[in-house]
C-alpha positions as CSV (number, residue, x, y, z in Angstrom):
1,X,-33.8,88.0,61.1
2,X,-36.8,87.4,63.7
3,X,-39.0,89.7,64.5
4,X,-41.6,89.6,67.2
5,X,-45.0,92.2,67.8
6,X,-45.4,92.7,71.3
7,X,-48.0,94.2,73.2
8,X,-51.6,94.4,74.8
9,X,-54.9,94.1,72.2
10,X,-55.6,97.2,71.2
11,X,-52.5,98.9,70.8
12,X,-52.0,98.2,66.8
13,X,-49.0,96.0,66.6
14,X,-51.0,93.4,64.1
15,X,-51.7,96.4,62.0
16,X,-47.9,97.9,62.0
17,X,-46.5,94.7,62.0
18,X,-48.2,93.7,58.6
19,X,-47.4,97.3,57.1
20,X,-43.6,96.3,58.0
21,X,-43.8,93.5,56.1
22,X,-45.1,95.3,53.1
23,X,-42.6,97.8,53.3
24,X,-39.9,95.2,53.7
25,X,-40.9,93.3,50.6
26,X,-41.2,96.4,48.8
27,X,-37.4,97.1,49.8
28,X,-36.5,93.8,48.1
29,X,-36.1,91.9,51.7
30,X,-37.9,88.1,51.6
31,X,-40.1,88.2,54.2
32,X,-42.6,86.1,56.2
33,X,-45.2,86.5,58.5
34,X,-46.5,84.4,60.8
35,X,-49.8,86.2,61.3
36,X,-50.4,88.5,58.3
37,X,-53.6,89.4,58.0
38,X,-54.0,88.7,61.9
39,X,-54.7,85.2,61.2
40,X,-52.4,82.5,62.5
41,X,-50.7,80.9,59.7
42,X,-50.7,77.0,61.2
43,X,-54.2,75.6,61.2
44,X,-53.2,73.4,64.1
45,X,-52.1,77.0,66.3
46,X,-55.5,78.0,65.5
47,X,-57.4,75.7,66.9
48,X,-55.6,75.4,69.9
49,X,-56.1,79.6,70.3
50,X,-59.8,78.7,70.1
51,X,-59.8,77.6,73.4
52,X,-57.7,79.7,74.8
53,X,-60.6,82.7,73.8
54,X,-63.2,80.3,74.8
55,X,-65.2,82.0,77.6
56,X,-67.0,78.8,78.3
57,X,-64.0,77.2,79.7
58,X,-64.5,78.9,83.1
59,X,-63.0,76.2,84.7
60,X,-59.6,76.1,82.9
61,X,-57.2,77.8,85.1
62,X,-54.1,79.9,84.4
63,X,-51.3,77.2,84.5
64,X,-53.1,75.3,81.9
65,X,-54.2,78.5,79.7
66,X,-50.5,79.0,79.6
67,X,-49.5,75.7,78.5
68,X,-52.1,75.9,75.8
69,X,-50.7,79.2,74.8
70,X,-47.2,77.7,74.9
71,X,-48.6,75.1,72.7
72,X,-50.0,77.2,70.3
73,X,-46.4,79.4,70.1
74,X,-44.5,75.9,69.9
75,X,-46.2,75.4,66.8
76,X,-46.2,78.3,65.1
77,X,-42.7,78.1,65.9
78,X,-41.9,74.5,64.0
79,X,-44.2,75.4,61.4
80,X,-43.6,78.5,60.5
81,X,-41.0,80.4,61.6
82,X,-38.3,78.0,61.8
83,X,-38.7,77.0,58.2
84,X,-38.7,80.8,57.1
85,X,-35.2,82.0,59.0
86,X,-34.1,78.7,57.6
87,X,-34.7,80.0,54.1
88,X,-33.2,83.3,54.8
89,X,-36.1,85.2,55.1
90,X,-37.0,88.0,57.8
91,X,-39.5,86.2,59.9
92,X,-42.4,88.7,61.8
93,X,-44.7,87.2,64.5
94,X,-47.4,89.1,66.0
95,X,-46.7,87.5,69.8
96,X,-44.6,85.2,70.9
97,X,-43.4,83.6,74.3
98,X,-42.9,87.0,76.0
99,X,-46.6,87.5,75.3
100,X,-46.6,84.1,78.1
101,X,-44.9,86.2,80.3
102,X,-46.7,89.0,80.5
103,X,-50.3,87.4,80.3
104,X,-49.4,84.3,82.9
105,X,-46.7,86.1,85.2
106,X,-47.9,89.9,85.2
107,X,-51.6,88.8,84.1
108,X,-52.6,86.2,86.1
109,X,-50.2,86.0,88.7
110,X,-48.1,83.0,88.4
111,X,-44.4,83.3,89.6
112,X,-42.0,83.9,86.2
113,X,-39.2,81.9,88.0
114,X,-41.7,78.8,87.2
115,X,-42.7,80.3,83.6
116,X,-39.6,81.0,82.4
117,X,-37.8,77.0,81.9
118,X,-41.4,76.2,80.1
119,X,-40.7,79.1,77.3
120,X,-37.1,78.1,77.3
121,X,-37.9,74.3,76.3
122,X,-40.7,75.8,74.0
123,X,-38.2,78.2,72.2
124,X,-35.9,75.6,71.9
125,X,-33.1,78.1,71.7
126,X,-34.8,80.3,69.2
127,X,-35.9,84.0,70.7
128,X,-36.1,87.3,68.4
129,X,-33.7,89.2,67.5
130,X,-35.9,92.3,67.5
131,X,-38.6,93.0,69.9
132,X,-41.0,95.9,68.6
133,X,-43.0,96.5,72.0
134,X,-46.1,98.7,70.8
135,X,-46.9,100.8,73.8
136,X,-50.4,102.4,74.1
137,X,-52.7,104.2,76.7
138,X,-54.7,101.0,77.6
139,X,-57.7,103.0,77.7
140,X,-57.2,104.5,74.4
141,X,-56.5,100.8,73.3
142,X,-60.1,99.6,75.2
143,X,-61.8,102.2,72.7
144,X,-59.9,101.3,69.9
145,X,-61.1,98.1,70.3
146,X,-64.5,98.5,70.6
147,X,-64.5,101.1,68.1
148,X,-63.0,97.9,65.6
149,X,-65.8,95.7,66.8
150,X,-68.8,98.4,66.0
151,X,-67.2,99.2,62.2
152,X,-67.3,95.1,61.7
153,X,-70.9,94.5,63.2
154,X,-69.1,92.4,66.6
155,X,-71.0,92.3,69.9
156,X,-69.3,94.5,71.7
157,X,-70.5,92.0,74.4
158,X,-68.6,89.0,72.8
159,X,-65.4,88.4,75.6
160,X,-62.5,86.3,75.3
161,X,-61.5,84.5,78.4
162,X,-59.1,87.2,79.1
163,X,-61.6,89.8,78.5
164,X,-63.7,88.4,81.4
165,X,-61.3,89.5,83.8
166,X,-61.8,92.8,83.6
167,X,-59.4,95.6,81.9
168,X,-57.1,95.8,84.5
169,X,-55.2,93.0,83.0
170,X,-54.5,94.8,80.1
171,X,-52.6,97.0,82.5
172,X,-50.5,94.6,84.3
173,X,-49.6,92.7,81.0
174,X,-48.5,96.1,79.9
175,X,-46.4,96.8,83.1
176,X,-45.2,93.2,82.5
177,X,-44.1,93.9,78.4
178,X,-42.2,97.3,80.0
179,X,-40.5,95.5,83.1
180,X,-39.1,92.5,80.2
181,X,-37.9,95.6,77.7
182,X,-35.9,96.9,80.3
183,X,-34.4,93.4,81.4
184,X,-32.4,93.3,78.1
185,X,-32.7,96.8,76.2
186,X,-30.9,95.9,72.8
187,X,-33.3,93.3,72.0
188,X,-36.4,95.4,72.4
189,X,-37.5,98.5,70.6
190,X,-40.9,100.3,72.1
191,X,-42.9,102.3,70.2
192,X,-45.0,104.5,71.1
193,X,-48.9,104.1,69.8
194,X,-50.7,107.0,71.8
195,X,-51.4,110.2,69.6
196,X,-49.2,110.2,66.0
197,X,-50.5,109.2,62.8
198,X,-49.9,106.1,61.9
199,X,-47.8,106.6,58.7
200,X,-45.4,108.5,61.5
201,X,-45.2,105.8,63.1
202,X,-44.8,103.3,60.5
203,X,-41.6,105.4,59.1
204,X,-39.9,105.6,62.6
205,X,-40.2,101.7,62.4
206,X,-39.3,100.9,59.2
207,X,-36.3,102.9,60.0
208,X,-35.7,101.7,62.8
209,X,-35.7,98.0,61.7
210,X,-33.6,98.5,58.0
211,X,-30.7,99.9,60.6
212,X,-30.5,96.7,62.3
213,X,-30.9,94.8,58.9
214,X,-27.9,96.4,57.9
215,X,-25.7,96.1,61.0
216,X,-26.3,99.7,61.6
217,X,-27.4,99.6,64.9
218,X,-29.8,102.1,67.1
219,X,-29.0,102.7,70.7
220,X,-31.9,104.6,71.8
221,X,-34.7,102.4,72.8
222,X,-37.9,103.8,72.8
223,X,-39.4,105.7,70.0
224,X,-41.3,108.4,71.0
225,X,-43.1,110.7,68.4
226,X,-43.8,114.3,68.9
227,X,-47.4,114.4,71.0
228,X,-50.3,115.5,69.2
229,X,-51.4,117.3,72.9
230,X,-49.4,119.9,74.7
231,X,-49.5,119.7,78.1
232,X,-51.2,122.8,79.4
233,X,-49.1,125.7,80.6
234,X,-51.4,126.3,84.0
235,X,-53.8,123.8,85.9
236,X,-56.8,122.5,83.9
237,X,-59.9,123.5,85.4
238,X,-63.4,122.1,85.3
239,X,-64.5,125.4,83.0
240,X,-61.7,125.1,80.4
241,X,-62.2,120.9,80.1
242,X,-64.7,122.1,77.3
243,X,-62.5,123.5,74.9
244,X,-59.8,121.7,75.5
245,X,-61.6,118.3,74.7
246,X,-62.4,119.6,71.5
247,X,-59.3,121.1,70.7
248,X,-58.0,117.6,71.5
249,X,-60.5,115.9,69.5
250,X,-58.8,118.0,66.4
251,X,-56.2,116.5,66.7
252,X,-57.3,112.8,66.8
253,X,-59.6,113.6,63.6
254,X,-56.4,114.6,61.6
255,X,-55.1,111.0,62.9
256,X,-57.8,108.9,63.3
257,X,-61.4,110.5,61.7
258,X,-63.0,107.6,62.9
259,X,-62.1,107.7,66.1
260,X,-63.1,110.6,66.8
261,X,-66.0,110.1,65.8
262,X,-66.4,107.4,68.3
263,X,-65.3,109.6,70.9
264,X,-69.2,111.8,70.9
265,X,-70.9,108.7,71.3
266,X,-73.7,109.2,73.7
267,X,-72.1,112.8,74.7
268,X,-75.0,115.4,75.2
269,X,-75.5,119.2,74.2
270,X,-75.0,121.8,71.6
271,X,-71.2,121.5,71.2
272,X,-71.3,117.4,70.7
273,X,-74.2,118.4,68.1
274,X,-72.5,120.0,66.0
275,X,-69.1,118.2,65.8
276,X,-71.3,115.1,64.7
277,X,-73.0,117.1,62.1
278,X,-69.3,117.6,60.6
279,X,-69.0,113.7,60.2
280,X,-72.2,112.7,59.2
281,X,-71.7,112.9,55.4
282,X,-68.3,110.4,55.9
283,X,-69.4,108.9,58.5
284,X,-72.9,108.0,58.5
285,X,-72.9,104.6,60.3
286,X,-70.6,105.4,63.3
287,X,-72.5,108.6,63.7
288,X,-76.0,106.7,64.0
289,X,-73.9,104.8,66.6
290,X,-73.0,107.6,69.0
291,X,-76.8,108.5,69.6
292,X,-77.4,106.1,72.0
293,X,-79.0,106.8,74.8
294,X,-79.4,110.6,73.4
295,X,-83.2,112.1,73.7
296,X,-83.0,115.7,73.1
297,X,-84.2,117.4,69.7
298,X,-80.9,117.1,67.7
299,X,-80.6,113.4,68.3
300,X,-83.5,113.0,67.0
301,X,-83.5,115.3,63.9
302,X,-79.8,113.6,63.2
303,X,-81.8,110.0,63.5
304,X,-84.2,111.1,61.0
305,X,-81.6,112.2,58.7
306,X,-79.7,108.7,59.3
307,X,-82.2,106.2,59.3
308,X,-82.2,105.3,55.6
309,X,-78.3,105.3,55.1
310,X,-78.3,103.4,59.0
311,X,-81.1,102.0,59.6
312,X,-79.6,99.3,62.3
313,X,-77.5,101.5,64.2
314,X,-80.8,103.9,64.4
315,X,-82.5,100.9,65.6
316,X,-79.5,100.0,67.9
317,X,-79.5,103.7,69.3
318,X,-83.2,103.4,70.8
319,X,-82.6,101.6,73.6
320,X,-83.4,102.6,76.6
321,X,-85.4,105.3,74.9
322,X,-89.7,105.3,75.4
323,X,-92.3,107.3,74.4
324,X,-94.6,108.4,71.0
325,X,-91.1,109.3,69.0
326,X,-89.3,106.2,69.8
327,X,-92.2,104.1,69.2
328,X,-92.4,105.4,65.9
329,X,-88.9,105.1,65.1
330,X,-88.8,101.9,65.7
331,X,-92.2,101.1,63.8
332,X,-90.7,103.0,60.7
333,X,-87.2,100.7,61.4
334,X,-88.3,97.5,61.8
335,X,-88.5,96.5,58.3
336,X,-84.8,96.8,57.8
337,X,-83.5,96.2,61.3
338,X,-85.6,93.6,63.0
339,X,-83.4,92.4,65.3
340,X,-81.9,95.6,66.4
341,X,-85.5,97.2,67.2
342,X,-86.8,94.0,68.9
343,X,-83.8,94.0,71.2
344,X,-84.0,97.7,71.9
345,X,-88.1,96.9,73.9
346,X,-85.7,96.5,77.2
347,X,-88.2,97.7,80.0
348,X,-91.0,98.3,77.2
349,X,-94.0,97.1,78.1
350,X,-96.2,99.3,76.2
351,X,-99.0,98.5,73.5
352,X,-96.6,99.1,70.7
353,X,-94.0,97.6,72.2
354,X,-95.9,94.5,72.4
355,X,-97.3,94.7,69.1
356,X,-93.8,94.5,67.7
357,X,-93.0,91.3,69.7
358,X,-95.8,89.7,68.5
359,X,-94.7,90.7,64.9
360,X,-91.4,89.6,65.7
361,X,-92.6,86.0,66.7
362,X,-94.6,85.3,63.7
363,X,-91.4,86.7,61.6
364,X,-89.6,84.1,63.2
365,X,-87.0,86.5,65.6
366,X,-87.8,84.9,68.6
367,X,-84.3,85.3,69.9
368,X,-84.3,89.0,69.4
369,X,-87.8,89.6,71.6
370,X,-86.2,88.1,74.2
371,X,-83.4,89.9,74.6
372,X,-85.6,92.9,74.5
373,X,-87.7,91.7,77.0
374,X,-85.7,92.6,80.1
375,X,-87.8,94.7,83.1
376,X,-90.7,92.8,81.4
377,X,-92.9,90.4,83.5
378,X,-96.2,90.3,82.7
379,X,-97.7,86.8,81.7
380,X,-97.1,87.5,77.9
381,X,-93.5,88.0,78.8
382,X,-93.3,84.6,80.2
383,X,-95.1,83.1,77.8
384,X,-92.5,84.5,75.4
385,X,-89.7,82.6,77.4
386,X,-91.6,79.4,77.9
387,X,-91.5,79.1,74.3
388,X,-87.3,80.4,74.3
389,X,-87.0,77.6,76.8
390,X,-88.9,75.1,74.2
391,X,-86.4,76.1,71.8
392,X,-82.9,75.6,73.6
393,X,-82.1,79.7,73.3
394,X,-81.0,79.4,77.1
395,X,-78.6,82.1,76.7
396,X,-81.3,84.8,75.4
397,X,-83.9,83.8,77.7
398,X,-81.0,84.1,81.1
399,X,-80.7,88.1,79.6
400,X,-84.3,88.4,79.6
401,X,-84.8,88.2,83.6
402,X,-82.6,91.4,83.4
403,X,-84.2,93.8,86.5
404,X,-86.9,90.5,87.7
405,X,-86.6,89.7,91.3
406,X,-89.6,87.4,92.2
407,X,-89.4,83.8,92.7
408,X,-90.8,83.0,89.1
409,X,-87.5,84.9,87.7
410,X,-85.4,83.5,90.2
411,X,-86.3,79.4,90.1
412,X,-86.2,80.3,86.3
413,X,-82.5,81.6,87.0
414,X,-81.6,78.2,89.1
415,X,-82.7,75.9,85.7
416,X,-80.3,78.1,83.4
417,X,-77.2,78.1,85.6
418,X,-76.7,74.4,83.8
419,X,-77.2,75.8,80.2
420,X,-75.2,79.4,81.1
421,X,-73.8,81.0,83.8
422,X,-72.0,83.8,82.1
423,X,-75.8,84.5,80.2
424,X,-77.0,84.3,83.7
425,X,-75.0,86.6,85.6
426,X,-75.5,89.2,82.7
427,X,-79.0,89.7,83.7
428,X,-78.5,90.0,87.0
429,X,-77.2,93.4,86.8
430,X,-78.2,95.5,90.1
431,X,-80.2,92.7,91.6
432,X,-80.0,91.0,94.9
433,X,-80.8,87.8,94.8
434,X,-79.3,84.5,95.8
435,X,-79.1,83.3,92.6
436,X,-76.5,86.6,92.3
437,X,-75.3,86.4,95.1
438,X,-74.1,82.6,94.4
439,X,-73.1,83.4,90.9
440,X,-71.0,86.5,92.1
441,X,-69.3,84.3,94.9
442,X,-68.2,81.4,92.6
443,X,-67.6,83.3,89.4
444,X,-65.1,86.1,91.5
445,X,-62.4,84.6,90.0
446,X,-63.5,83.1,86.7
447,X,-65.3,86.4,85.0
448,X,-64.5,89.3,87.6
449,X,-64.8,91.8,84.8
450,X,-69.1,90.5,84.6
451,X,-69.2,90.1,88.6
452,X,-68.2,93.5,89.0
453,X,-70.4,94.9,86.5
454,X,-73.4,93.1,87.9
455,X,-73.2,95.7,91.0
456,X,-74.2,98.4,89.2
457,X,-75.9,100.7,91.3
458,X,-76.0,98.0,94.2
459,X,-75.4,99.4,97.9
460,X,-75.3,96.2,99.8
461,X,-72.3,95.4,102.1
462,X,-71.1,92.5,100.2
463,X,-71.5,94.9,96.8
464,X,-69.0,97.1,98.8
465,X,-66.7,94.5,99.9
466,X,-66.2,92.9,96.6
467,X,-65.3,96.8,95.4
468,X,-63.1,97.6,97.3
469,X,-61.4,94.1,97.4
470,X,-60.8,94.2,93.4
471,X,-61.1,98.2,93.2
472,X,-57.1,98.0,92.7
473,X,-56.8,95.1,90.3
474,X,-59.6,96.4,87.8
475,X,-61.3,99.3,86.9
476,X,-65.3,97.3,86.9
477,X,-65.0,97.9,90.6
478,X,-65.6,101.5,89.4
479,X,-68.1,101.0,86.4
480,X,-70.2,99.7,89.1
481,X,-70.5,102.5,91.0
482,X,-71.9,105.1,87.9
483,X,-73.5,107.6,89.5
484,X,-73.5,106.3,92.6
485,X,-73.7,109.2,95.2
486,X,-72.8,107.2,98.5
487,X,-70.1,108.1,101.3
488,X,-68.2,104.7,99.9
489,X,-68.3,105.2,96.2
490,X,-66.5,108.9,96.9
491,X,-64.0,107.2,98.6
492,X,-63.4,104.4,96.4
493,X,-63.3,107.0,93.4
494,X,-60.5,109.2,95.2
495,X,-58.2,106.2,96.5
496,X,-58.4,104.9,92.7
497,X,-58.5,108.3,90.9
498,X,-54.4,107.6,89.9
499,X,-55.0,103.9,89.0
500,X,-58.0,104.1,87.1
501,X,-58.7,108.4,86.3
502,X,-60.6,107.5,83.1
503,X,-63.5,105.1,85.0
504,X,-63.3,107.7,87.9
505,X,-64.6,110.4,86.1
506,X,-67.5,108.2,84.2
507,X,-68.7,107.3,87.2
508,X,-69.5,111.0,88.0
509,X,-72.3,111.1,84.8
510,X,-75.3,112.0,86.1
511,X,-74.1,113.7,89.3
512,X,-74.2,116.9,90.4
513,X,-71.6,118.6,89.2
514,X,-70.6,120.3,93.0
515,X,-67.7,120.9,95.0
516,X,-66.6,117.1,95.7
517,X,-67.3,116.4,92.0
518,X,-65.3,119.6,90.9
519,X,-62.3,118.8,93.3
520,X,-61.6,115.6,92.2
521,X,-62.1,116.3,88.4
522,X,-59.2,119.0,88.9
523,X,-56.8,116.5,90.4
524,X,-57.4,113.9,87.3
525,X,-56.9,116.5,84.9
526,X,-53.8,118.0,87.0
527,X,-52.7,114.1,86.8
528,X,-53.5,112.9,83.5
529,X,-55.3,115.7,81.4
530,X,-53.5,115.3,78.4
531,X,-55.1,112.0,78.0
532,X,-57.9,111.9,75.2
533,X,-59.8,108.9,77.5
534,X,-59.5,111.0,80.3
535,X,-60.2,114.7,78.3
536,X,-63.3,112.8,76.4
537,X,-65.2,111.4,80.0
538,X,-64.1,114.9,81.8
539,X,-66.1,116.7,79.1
540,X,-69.2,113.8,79.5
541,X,-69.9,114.6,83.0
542,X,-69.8,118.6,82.1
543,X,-72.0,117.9,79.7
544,X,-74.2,115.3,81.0
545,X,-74.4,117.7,83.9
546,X,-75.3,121.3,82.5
547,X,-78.3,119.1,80.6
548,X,-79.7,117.1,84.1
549,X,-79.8,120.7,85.4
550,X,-81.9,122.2,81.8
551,X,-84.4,119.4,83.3
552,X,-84.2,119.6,86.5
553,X,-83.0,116.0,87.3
554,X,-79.9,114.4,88.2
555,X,-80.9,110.1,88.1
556,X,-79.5,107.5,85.2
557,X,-81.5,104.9,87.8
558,X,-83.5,104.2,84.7
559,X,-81.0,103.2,82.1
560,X,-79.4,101.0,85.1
561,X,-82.6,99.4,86.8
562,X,-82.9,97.3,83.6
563,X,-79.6,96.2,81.9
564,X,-78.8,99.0,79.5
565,X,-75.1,99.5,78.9
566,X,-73.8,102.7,78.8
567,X,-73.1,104.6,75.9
568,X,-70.3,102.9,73.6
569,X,-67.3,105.2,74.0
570,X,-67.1,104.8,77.4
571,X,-63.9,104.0,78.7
């Protein structure tokens, strides 16, 4: 029997489809899989799926990113797969062709009448005989994701080629995976991933799959579990989104601890407080994580607590953050987390600030300083990059013109666009410049997802016009306009409050939590509120907003003017 994993990143299907296997092999069933582990079993496939990730390739267009893939699924297929149903075993594969489908047809655009006679050939008459489409919230699968990248130390700035353009992909290929289960309904299985423990779900499939082993077979479709949140019984209102975040937030610690952990990050006030102090004992590291961009008095006393056991995320959680404290902090951290502190000196242009730069050259971290030396210009600054230049880090010196306008900043810009363009556009975030302006126009449809994100906080008309061309195809268009409080970012949020509710409402952090903000908060949540992305940024801007009023300000222009991202459970 074959089975194939279907679905978009972040929705677990590697994970359940290696627990099936176990399970199967424990039931006395030979099995095979063609990615356990998550690692592509023929070497050849997995070089060919390096450049298929490869965001370098900017100029390698859909039609021959799907051949590649179709390459790389051709192989598997002759290598592995083949040779297993041959010997009787029960093959798994986590993807297959249909993953073609959805990423080139409802991915990228390109017609499936033209797609389809290219899988055919590549199948060469062999298709599953089970489809196990893993259905999941694509913003819960977003913070899954990142949540995997911060417990196994990855840049959460590291994207594929599909990740550069822009999360609305995810959702297409997911409408895609749907619209192909329903085309032939006794082939495919979907199975729902939202808000069940996973040993739930693992059960339901296991069952699900012995029935068909042994002829039995299942007629009902999808799989859907019990939800772990009721919808409410009366409209959710702006005063209620407190408790009912945290009640939801219950819920996903009995499920997923960690993630709930992930889901305070950077979330302010007493409440937040004292759910992290409930996880710092387990939790320690991912804790440390979520007090970015956090300055009040419990932040700090939990950093204090933190810093021996995490002394990198401490570090990590300091940017953005100036004054006597953080200075200290960092002086106190550097020993352990060198890299982490240096990088965290965005916009720093302080005494001690520079002290630890100069500490940091002489202990050979070079690299680091300079991508903590965004917002910088002062003639020891460029100093600092002359010598990046000298060394060939082209990449680390592009992020460290993050917030520079002048000519210096900008001819510098022009020499880098042959070493890095994606480096480039990084640091160009909220600038208008021509080197932006050129790297925006001819990088639209390469990385979109970095395009977009490079408006942040920009009010020019062609800032506009690019937002609300790709407003409906990704949710960046929205990221760009955090607390934005123009005519044109209201009406960009309400005509894409349905399509993209999450971004919608962390775009409102940092506003004034009035009637315009309070109206359209009510619709999401009337819409979508029994969504934990949707619950979790709800409850930021209530939050973030009763603690701009304690201080009597309501601007993030800071933490935007010079490439900070936003705290990491964002969604």
């Amino acid at each position: 029997m074959f089975i194939d994993f279907e679905g978009i990143d972040g929705s677990g299907k590697t994970t359940l489809s290696n627990l099936l296997a176990g399970r199967l092999k424990k039931l006395g069933y030979r099995v095979a899989h063609a990615r356990e582990g998550g690692e592509l079993r023929s070497s050849t496939a997995r070089r060919v799926r390096e450049l298929t990730r490869d965001s370098r390739l900017l100029e390698m267009g859909p039609r021959a990113e799907f051949f590649l893939n179709l390459a790389r699924d051709a192989q598997q297929l002759e290598e592995v797969v083949a040779p297993a149903l041959s010997r009787g075993e029960v093959c798994i594969t986590d993807r297959y062709l249909y993953s073609q489908l959805a990423l080139s047809g409802g991915g990228r655009g390109l017609p499936l009448s033209e797609l389809r006679p290219a899988c055919e050939l590549a199948a060469q008459g062999l298709w599953p005989d089970l489809v196990v489409l893993v259905d999941v919230d694509p913003d819960l699968a977003r913070l899954r994701k990142r949540l995997g990248k911060a417990q196994t130390d990855r840049s959460p700035e590291g994207d594929s080629r599909k990740g550069l353009a822009g999360a609305g992909l995810a959702v297409r290929m997911r409408e895609a995976f749907l619209s192909l289960a329903k085309e032939d309904p006794r082939r495919w299985i979907i199975l729902e991933n939202n808000d069940v423990p996973l040993r739930v779900l693992e059960q339901r499939l296991v069952d699900a799959v012995v029935a068909r082993l042994e002829g039995r077979d299942i007629p009902v479709q999808r799989i859907v579990p019990s939800p772990a949140i009721a919808p409410p019984s009366e409209p959710l209102r702006v005063e209620h989104v407190e408790e009912r975040f945290f009640q939801a937030l219950d819920s996903v610690e009995l499920r997923e601890p960690t993630l709930a952990v992930w889901l305070l990050g950077g979330l302010p006030g007493l409440a937040a407080h004292q759910r992290r102090l409930d996880f710092v004992e387990r939790f320690p590291v991912l804790t440390a994580r979520g007090l970015q961009g956090l300055d009040d008095e419990a932040a700090w006393t939990l950093r204090e607590m933190l810093a021996p056991r995490a002394p990198l995320q401490v570090a990590s959680g300091l940017l953005g953050l100036k004054g006597p404290r953080a200075a200290m902090m960092r002086e106190r951290l550097y020993v352990h987390a060198p890299a982490e502190v240096l990088q965290g000196l965005r916009g720093d242009d302080s005494p001690p600030g520079w002290a630890l730069r100069e500490r940091g050259v002489r202990d050979g971290h070079l690299a680091a300083v300079l991508l903590g030396l965004g917002g910088v210009n002062d003639d020891e600054a460029w100093v600092v990059r002359e010598a990046g230049m000298t060394r060939g880090l082209y990449a680390e010196v592009a992020r460290s013109l993050g917030g520079l306008t002048d000519a210096r900043a900008e001819a510098l810009r022009e020499v880098l666009l042959s070493h890095d363009r994606l480096a480039v556009l990084r640091g160009t975030l909220g600038l208008d410049t021509p080197v932006a302006r050129g790297l925006r126009e001819s990088l639209a449809n390469k990385a979109l997802k970095l395009v977009l994100r490079s408006l942040t906080g920009l009010s020019t008309q062609e800032a506009w016009a690019l937002r609300e061309r790709s407003a409906g195809r990704t949710k960046e268009a929205l990221d760009s306009v955090d607390g934005m409080n123009d005519p044109r970012a209201w009406k960009l949020r309400v005509a894409q409050a349905n399509r993209w509710p999450a971004t919608v409402l962390s775009s409102l952090e940092g506003l004034p939590l009035e009637s315009e903000a309070r109206v359209l908060m009510e619709r999401i949540l009337e819409a979508h509120g029994t969504r934990i992305p949707v619950l979790r940024n709800a409850y930021a801007v209530v939050a973030t907003a009763a603690t701009l009023d304690a201080r009597g300000t309501v601007s993030r222009a800071g933490r935007l003017a010079v490439d900070v991202p936003p705290p990491q459970a964002e969604v």
